[in-house]
N, C-alpha and C positions, 0 to 999 in steps of 0.2 A: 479447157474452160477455167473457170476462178475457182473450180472444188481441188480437194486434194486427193484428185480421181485418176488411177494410172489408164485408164481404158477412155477417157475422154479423145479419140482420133477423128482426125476429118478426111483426113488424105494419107495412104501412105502408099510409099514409091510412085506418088505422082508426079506431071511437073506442075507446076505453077507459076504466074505470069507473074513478078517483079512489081510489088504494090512501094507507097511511097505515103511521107506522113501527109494526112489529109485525104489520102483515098479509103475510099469505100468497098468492101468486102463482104459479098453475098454470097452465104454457103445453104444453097438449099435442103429442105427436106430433112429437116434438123428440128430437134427442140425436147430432147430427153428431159430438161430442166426448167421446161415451160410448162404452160396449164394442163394441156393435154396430158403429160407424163409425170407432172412433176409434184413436186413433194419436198417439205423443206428440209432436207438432206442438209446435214452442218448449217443449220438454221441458216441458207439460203433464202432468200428471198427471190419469190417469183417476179421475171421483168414484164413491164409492158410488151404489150403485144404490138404490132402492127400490120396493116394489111397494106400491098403494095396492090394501086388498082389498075386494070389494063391502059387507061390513059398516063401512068406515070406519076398518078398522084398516089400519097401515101395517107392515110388513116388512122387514129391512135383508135385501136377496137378492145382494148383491154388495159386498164393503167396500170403499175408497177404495184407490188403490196408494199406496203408500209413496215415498221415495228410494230405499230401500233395492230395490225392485221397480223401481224403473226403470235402475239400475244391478246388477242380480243376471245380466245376460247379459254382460257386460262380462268377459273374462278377461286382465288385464293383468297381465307378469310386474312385480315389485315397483320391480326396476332401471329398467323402461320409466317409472314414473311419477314425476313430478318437482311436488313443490306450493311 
């Protein structure tokens, strides 16, 4: 993944089939760093979600958080902050 996590693996001593730029890459049953699991570890931000539906159509069921969303629990008086 984009953390600087040595245990992030998807596959190991698999094969895998010869992907190309502009293909698409679905790795199921995955999402340690999504809503279900996640947490903003190295101030990560959580991604949008999507749901893929049996017709083939895709869903945006969760939008991406923001800065804004990962600092909105923060209540700092004005005088404490110093940039």
């Amino acid at each position: 993944g984009s953390l600087c996590e040595n245990n992030d693996k998807f596959a190991i001593q698999r094969q895998l089939p010869k992907v190309a730029d502009g293909d698409l890459l679905v790795i199921h049953d995955t999402g340690a760093h999504g809503q279900a699991m996640g947490f903003n570890y190295n101030g990560k931000l959580r991604p949008k979600e999507l749901l893929l539906r049996q017709d083939g159509s895709v869903e945006l069921i969760r939008r991406a958080e923001t800065v804004a969303d990962y600092f909105s629990t923060l209540n700092f008086e004005e005088t404490i902050l110093i940039i």
